[in-house]
C-alpha positions as CSV (number, residue, x, y, z in Angstrom):
1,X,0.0,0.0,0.0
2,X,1.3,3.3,-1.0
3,X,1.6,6.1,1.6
4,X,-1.2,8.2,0.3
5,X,-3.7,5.1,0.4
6,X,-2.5,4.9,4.1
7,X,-3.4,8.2,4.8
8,X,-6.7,7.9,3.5
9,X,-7.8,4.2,5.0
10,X,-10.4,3.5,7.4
11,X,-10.2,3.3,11.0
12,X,-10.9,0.2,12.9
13,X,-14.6,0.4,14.0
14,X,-14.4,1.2,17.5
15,X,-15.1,-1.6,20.1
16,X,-18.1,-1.7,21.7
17,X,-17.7,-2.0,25.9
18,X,-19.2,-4.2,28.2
19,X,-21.1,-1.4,29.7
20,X,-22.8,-0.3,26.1
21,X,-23.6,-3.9,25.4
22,X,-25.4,-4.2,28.7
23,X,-27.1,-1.3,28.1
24,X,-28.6,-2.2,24.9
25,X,-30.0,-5.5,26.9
26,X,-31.4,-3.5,29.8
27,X,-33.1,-1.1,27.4
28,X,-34.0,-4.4,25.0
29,X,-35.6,-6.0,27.9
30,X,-37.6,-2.9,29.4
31,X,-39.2,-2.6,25.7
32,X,-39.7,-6.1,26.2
33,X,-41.8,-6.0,29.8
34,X,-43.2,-3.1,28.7
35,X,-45.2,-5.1,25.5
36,X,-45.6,-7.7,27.9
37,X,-47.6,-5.9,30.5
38,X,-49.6,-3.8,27.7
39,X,-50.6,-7.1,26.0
40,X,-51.5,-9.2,29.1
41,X,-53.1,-5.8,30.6
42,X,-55.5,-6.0,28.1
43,X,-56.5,-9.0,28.3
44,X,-56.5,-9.9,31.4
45,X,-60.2,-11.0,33.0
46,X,-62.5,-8.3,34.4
47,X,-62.0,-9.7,38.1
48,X,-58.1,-9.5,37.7
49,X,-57.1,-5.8,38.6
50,X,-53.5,-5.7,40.0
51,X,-51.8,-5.8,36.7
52,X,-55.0,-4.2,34.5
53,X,-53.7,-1.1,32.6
54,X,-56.2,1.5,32.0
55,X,-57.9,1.7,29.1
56,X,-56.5,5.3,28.1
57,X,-53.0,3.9,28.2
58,X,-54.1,0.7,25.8
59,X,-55.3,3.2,22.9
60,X,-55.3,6.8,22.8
61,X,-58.6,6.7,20.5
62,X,-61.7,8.0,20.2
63,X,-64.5,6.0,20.3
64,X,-67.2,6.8,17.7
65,X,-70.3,5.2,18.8
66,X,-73.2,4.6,16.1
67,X,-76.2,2.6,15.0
68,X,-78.7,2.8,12.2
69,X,-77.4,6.0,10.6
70,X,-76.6,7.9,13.8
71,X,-73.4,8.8,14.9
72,X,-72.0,10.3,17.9
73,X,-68.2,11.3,19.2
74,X,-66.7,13.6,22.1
75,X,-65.0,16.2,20.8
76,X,-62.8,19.2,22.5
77,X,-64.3,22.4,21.3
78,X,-61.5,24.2,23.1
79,X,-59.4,24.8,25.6
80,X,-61.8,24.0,28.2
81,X,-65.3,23.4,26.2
82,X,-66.1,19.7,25.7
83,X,-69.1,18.3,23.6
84,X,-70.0,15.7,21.3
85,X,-70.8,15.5,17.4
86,X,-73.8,14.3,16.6
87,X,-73.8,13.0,12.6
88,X,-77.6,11.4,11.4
89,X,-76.7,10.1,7.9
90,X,-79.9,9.3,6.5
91,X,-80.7,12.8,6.8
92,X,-77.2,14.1,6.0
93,X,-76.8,16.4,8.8
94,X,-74.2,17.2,11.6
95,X,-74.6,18.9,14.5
96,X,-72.6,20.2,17.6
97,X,-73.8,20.2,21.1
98,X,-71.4,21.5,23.6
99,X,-71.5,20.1,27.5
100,X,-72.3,23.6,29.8
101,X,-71.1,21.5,33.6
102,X,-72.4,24.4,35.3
103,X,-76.1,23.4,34.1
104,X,-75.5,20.1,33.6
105,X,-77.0,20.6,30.0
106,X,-76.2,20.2,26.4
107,X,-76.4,23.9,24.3
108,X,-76.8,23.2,20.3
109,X,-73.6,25.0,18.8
110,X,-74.0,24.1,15.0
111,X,-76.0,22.2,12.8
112,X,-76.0,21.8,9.1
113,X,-76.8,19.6,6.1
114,X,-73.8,18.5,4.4
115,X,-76.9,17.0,1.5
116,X,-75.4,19.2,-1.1
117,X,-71.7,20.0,0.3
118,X,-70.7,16.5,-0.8
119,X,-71.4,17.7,-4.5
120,X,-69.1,20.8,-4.2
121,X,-65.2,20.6,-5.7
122,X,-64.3,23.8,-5.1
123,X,-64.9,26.2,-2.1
124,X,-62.9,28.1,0.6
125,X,-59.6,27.1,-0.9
126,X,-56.5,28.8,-0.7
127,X,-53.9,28.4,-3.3
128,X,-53.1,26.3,-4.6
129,X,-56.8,25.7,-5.7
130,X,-57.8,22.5,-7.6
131,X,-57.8,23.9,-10.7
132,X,-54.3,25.6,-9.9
133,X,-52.9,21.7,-9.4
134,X,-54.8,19.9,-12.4
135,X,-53.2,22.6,-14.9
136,X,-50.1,21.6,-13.4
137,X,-50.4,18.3,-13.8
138,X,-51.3,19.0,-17.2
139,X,-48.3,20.8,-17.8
140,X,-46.2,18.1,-16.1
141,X,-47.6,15.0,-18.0
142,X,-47.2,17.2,-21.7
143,X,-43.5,18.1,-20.4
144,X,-42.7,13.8,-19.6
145,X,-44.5,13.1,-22.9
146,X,-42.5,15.4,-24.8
147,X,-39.4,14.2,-23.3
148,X,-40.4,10.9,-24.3
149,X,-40.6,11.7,-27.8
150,X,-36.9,13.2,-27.7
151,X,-35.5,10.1,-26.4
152,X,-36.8,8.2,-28.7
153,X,-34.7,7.3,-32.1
């Protein structure tokens, strides 16, 4: 090897320590227990409640609840306002209630009738607007067919 090719050679990787290779295992194994317990919290019978996770920390999701048409799902209005959606598809309209705890009572936010929205294509958009992106992709697909042609012989 000439002296240049020296000078520009690898190192030797450098050796992992016991320490590092023990802490891989600890962390390995934590990630380990902590499937385990997830897993068998969830699972576990109803009576069994030493080792039974909440449900909040099985799934962080939001449970939409519905039957013949009507939907309904809690929903954080803001900071502090809670409510629920309310969505009855076979008459195609949503509506927001939001929870008053003072009153104990549910006050109608919204409603509307999303009957013709689904029908719209264009509305309340900024740029670029749908139109904006299908004349781009116009432009796009005329620029890769021309290029085709070019490369052809």
């Amino acid at each position: 090897m000439a002296q240049s090719d020296a000078q520009f050679a690898d190192p030797a990787p450098p050796r992992r320590g016991r320490r590092t290779s023990a802490a891989l295992w600890c962390v390995g194994l934590g990630l380990l227990a902590n499937a385990a317990a997830l897993l068998l919290g969830h699972w576990m019978p109803a009576g069994v409640t030493e080792f039974r996770l909440d449900q909040a920390a099985v799934a962080q999701s939001t449970p939409i609840v519905g039957a013949r048409g009507l939907y309904m799902m809690p929903a954080q209005l803001g900071p502090t306002a809670w409510g629920v959606y309310l969505m009855d598809v076979d008459s195609q309209t949503i509506t927001v209630y939001r929870a008053v705890p003072d009153t104990s009572r549910l006050k109608l936010m919204a409603a509307r009738s999303y009957r013709y929205d689904r029908f719209l294509e264009d509305v309340n958009n900024d740029t670029p607007t749908p139109r904006d992106v299908q004349k781009l992709v116009e432009a796009q697909r005329q620029r890769g067919a021309l290029e085709g042609k070019k490369s052809e012989p």
